[in-house]
C-alpha positions in Angstrom: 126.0 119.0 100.0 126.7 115.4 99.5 128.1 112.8 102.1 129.9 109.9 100.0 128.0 110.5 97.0 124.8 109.3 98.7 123.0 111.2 101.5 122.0 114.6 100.8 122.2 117.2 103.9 118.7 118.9 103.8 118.3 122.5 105.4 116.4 121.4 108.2 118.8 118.9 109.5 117.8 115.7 107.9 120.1 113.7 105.8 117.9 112.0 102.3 119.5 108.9 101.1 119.9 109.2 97.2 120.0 105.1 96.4 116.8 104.7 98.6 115.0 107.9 99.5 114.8 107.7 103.2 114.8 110.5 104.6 117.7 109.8 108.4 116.6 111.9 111.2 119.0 113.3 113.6 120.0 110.8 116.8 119.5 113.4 119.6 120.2 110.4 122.2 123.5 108.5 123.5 124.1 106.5 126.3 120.9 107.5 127.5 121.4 111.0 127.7 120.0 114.2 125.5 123.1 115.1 123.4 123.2 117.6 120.4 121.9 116.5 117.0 124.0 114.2 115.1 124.2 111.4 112.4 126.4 108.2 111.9 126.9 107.5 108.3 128.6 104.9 106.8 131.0 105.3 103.9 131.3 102.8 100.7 133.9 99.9 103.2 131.5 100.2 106.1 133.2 102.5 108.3 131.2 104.8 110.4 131.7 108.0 110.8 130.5 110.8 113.2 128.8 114.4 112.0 126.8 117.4 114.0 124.2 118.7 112.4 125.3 122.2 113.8 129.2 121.3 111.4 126.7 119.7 108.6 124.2 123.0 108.1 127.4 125.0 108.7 129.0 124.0 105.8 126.0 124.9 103.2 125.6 127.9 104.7 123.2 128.2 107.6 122.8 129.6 110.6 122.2 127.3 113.2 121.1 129.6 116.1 117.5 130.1 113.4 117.6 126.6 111.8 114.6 124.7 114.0 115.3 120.5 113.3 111.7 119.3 112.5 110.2 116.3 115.2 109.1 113.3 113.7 106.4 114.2 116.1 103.8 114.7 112.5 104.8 111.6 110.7 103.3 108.3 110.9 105.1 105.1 110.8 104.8 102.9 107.5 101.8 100.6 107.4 101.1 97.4 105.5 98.0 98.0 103.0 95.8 94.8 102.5 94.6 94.8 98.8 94.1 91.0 98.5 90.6 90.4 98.7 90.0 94.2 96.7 89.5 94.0 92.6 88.9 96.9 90.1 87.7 100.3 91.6 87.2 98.9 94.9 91.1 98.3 95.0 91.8 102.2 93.3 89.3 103.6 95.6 91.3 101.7 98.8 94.8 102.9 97.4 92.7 106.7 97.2 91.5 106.2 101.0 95.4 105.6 101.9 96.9 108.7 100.3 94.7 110.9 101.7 95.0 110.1 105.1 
């Protein structure tokens, strides 16, 4: 299912954003309180609008009682890789290093 023809609602809760690839995790916090998953999108004008992820994994046809919203608990922020002073296989072999980690 598509939200204005560019995030894609994912089965485990997640929304992918088609022009960029991001994947948008669920806010599960407001006004400093734990609230039930949800997303603010923004259409093509800039207005924001409100969705549950319960009404979003609804609508292509899961349950949500056995749908379990993955924690960004396993996932590690983006870092910055240095390749300036590397040349040749010493810069492949760095690039290597990276992925696997």
């Amino acid at each position: 299912m598509l939200l204005f023809y560019r995030y894609q609602v994912n089965d485990d809760g997640t929304l992918t954003d088609n022009d960029t690839g991001r994947i948008i995790w669920p806010l599960t916090i407001s006004k400093g309180k734990n609230v039930n998953p949800f997303h603010l999108v923004n259409d093509d004008s800039g207005k924001r609008h409100y969705f549950s992820v319960k009404f979003l994994l609804e609508n292509i046809g899961l349950e949500t009682e056995s749908t379990i919203i993955t924690e960004r608990k396993n996932h590690k922020a983006a870092e910055v890789l240095k390749l300036d002073g590397l040349v040749g296989t010493d810069r492949v072999n760095a690039l290597f290093d990276a992925l696997m980690d």
